[in-house]
Biopython code that builds the backbone (N, CA, C, O; Angstrom):
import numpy as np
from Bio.PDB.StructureBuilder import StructureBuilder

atoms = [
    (1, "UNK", "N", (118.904, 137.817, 123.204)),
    (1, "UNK", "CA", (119.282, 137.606, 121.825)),
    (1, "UNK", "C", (118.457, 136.447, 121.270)),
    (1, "UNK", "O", (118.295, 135.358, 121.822)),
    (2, "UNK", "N", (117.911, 136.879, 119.978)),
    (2, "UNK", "CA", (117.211, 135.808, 119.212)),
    (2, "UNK", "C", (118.221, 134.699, 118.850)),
    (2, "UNK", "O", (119.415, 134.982, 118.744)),
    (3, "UNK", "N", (117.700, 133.252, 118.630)),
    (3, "UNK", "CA", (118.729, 132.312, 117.479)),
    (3, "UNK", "C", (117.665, 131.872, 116.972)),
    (3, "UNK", "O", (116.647, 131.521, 117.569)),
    (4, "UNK", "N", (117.972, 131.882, 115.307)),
    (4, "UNK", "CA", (117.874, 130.831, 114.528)),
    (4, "UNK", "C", (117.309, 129.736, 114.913)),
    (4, "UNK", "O", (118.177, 129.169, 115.576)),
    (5, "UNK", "N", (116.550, 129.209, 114.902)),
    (5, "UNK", "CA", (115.698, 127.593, 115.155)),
    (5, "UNK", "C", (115.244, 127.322, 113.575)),
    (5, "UNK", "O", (114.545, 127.935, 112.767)),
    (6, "UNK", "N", (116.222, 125.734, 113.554)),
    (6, "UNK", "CA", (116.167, 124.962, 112.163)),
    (6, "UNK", "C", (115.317, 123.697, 112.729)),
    (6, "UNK", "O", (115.206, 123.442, 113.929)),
    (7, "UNK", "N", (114.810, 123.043, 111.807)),
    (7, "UNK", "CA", (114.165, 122.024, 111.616)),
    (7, "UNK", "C", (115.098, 121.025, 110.502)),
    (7, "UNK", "O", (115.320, 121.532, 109.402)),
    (8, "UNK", "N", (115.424, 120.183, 110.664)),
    (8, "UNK", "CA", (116.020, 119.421, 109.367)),
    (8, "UNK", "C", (115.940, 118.212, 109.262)),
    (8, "UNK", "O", (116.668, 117.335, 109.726)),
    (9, "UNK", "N", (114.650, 118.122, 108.371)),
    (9, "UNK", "CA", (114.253, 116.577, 107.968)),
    (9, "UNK", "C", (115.340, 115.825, 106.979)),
    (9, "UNK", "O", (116.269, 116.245, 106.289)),
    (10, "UNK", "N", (114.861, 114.684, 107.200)),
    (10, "UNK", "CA", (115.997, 113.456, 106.192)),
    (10, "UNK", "C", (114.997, 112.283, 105.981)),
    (10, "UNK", "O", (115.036, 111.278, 106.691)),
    (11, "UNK", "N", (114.057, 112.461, 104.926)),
    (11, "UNK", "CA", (113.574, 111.567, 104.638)),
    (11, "UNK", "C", (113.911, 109.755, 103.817)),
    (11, "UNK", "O", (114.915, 109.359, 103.224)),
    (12, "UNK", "N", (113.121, 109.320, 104.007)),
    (12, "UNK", "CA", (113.673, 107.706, 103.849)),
    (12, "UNK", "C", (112.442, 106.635, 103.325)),
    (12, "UNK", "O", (111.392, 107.263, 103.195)),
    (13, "UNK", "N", (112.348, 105.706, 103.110)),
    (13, "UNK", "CA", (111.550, 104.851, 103.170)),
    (13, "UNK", "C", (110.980, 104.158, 104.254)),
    (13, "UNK", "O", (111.399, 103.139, 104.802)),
    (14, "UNK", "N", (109.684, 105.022, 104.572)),
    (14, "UNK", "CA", (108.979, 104.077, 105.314)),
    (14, "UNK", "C", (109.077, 105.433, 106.874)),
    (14, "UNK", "O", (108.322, 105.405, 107.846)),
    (15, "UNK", "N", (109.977, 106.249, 106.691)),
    (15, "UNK", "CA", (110.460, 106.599, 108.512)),
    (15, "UNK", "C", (110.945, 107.765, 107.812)),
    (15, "UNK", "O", (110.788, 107.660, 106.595)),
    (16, "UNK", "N", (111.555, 108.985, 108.236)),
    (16, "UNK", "CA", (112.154, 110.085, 108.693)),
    (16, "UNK", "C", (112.827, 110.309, 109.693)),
    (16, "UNK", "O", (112.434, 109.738, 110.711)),
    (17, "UNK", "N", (114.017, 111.159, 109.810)),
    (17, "UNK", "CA", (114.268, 111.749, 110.937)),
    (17, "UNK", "C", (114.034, 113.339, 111.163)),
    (17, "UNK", "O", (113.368, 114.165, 110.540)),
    (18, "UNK", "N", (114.589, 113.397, 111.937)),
    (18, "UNK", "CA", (114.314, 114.632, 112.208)),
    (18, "UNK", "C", (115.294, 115.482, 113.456)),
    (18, "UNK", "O", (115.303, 115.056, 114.611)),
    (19, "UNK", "N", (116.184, 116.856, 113.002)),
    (19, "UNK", "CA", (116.885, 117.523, 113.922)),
    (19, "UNK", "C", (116.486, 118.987, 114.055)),
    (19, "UNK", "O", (116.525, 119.759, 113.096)),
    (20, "UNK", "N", (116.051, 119.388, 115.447)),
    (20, "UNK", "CA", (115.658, 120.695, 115.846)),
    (20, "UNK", "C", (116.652, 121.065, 116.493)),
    (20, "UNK", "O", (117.036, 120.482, 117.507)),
    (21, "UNK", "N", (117.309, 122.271, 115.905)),
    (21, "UNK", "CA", (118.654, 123.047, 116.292)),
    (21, "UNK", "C", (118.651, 124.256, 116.286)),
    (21, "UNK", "O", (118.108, 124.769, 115.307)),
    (22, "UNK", "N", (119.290, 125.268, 117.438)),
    (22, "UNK", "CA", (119.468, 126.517, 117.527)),
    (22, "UNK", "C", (120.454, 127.140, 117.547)),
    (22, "UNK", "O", (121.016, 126.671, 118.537)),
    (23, "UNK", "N", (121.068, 127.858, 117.167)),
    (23, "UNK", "CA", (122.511, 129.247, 116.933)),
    (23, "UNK", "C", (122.709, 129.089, 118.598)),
    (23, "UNK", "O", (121.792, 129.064, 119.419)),
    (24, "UNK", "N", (124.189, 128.986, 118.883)),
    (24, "UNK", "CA", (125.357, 128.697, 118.017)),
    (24, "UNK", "C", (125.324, 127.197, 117.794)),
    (24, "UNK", "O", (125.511, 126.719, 116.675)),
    (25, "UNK", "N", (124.987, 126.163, 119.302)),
    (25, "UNK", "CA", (125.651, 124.846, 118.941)),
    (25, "UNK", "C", (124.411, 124.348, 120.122)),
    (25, "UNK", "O", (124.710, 124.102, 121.291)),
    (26, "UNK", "N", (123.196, 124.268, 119.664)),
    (26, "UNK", "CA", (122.378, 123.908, 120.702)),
    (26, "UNK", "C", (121.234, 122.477, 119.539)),
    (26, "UNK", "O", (120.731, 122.431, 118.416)),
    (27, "UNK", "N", (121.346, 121.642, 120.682)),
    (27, "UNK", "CA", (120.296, 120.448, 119.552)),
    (27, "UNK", "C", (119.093, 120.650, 120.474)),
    (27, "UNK", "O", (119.428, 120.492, 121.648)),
    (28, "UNK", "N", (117.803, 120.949, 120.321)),
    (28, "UNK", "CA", (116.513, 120.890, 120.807)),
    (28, "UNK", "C", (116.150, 119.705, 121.279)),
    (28, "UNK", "O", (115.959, 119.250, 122.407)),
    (29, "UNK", "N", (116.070, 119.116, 119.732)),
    (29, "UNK", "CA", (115.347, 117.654, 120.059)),
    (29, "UNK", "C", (115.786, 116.791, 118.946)),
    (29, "UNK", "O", (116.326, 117.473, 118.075)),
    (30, "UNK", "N", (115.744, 115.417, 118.638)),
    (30, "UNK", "CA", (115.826, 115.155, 117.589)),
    (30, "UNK", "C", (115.076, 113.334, 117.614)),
    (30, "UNK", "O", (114.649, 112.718, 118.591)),
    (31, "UNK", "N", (115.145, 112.947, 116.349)),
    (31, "UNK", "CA", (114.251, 111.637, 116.713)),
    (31, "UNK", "C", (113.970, 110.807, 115.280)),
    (31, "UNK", "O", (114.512, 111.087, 114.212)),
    (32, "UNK", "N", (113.150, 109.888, 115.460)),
    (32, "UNK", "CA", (112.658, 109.416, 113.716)),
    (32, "UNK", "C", (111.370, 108.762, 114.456)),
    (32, "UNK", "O", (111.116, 108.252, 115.547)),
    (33, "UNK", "N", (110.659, 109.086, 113.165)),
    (33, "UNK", "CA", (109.229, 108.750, 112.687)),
    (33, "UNK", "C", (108.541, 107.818, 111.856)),
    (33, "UNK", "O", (108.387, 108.264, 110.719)),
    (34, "UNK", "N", (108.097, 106.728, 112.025)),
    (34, "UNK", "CA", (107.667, 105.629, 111.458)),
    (34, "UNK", "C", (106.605, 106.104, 111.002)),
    (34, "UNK", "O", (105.812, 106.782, 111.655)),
    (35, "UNK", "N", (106.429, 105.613, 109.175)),
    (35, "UNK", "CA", (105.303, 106.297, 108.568)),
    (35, "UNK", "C", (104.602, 105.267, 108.369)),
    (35, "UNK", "O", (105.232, 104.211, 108.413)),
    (36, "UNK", "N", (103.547, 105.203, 108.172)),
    (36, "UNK", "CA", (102.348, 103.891, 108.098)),
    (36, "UNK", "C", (101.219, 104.220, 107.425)),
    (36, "UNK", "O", (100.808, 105.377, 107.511)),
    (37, "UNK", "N", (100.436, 103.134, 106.538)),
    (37, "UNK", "CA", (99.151, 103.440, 105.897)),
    (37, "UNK", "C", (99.758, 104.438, 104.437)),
    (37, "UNK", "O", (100.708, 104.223, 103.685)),
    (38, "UNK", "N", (98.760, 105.549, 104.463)),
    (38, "UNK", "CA", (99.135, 106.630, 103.254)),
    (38, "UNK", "C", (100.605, 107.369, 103.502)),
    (38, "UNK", "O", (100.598, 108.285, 104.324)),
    (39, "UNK", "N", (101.731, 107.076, 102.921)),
    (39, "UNK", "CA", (102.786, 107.493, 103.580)),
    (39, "UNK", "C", (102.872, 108.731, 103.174)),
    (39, "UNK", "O", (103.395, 109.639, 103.821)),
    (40, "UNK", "N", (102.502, 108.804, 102.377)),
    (40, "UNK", "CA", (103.144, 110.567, 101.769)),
    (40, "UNK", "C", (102.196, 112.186, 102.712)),
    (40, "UNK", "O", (102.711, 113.241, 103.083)),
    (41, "UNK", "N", (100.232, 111.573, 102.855)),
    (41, "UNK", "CA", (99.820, 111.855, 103.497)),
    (41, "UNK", "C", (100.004, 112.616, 105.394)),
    (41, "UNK", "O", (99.803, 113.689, 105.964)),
    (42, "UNK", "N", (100.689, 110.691, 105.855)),
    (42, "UNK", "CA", (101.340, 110.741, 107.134)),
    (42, "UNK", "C", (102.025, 111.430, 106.873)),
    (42, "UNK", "O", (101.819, 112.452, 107.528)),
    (43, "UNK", "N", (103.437, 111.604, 105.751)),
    (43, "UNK", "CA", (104.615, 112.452, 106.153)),
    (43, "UNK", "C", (104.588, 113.745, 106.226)),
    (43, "UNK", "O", (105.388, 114.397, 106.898)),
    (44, "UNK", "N", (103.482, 114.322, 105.405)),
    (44, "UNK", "CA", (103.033, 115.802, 105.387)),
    (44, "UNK", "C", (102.824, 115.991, 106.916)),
    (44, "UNK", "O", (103.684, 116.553, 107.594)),
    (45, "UNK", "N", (101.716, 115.532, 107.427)),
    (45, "UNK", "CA", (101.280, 115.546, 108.293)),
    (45, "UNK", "C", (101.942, 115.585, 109.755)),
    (45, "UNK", "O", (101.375, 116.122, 110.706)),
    (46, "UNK", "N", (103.240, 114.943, 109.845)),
    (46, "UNK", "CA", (103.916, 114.535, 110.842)),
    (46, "UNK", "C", (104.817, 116.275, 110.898)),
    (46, "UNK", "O", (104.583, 117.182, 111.697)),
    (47, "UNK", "N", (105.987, 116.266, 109.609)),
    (47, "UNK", "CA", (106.506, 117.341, 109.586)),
    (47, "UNK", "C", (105.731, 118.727, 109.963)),
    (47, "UNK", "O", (106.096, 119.729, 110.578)),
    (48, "UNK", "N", (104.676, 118.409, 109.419)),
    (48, "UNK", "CA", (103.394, 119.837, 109.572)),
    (48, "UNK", "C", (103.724, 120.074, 111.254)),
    (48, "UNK", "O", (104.150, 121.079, 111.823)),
    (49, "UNK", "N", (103.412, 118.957, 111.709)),
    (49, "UNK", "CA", (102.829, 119.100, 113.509)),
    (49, "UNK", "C", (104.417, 119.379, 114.022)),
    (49, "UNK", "O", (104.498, 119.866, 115.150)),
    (50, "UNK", "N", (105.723, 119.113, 113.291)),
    (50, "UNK", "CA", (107.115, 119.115, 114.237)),
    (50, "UNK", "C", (106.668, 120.651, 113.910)),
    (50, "UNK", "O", (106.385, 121.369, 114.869)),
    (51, "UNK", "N", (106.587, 121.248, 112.407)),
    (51, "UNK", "CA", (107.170, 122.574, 112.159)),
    (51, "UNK", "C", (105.624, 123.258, 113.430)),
    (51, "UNK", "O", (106.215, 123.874, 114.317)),
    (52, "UNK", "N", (104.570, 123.294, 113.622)),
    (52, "UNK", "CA", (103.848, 123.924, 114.500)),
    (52, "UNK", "C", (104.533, 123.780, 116.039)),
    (52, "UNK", "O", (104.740, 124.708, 116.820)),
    (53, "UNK", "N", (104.763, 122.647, 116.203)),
    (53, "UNK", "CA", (105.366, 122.331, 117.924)),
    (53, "UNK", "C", (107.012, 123.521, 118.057)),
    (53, "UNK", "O", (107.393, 124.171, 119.030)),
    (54, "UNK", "N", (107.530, 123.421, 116.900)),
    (54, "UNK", "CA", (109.277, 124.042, 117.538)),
    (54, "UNK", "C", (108.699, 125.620, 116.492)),
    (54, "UNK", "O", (109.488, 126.502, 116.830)),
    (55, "UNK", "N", (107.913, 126.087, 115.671)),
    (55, "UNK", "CA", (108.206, 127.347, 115.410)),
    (55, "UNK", "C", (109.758, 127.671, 114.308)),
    (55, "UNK", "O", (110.403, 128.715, 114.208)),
    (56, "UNK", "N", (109.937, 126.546, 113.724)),
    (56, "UNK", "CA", (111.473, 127.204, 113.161)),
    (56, "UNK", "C", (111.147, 128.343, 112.551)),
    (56, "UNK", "O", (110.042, 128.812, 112.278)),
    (57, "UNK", "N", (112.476, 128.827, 112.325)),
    (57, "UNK", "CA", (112.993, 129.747, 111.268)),
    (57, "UNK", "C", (113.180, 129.718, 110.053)),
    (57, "UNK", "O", (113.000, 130.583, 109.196)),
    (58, "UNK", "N", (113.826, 127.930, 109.946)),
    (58, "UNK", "CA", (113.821, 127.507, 108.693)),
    (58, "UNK", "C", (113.647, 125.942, 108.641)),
    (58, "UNK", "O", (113.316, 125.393, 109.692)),
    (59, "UNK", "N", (113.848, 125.140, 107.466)),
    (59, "UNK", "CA", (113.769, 124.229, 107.177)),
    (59, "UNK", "C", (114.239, 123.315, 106.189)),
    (59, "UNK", "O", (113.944, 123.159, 105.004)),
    (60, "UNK", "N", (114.960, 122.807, 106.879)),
    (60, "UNK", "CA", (116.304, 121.588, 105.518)),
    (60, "UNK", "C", (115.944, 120.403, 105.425)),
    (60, "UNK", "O", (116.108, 119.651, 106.386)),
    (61, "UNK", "N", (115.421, 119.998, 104.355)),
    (61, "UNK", "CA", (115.575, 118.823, 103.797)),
    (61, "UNK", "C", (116.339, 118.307, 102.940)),
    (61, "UNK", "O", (116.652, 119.014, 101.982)),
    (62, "UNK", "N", (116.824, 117.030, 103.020)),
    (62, "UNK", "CA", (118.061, 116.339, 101.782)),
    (62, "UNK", "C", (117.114, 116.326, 100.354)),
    (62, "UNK", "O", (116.091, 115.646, 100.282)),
    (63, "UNK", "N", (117.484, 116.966, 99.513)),
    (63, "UNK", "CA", (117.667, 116.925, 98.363)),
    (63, "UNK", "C", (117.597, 115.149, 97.821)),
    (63, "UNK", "O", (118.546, 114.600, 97.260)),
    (64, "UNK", "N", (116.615, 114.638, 98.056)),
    (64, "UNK", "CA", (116.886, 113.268, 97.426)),
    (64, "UNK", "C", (117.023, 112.565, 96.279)),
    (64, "UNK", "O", (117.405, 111.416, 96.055)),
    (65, "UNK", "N", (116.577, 113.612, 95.464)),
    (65, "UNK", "CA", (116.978, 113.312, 94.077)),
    (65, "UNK", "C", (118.735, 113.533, 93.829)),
    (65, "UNK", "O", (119.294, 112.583, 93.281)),
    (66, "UNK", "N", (119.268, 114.271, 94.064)),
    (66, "UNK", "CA", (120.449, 114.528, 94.245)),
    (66, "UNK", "C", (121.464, 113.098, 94.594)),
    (66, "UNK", "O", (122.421, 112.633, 93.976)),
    (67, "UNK", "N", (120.860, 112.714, 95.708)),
    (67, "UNK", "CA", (121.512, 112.149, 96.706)),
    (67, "UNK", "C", (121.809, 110.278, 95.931)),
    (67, "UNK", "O", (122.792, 109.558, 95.759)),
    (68, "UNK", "N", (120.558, 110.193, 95.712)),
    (68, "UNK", "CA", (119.832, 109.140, 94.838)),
    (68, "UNK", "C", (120.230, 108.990, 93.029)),
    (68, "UNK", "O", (120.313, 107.918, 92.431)),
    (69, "UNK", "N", (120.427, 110.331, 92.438)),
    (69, "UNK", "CA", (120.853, 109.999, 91.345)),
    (69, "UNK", "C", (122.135, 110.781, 90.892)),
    (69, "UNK", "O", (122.172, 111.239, 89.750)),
    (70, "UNK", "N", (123.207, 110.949, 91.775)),
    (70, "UNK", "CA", (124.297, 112.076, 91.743)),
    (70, "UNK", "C", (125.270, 111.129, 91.524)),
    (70, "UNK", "O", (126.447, 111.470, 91.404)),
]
sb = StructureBuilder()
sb.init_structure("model")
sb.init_model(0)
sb.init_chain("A")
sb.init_seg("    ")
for serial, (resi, resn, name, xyz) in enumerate(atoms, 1):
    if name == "N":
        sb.init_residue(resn, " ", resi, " ")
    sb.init_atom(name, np.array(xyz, "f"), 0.0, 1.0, " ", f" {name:<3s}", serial, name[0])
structure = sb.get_structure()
């Protein structure tokens, strides 16, 4: 049986985290990332290489505008 493999970033100032999870109740991996120099650059870049390394299915990020002006 296939599961679902999520990726779900939570970006921040300066760092990210990050949770790789599979159907039903399985955590892969999870961690945070210190961004440095061109941050927006690095952050592309970092997420790029998680989403190539785990293959998700999908991908959640917080809504930070939301979060920030709600």
């Amino acid at each position: 049986m296939k599961f679902i493999r999520v990726l779900a970033i939570h970006p921040s100032t300066g760092v990210f985290g990050f949770a790789v999870l599979e159907e039903p109740e399985e955590l892969i991996d999870w961690g945070m990332r210190t961004i440095k120099g061109d941050k927006n650059a690095r952050c592309v870049q970092m997420v790029s290489d998680l989403i190539e390394h785990y293959q998700p299915d999908a991908l959640v990020v917080e809504d930070c505008w939301a979060s920030c002006h709600g």
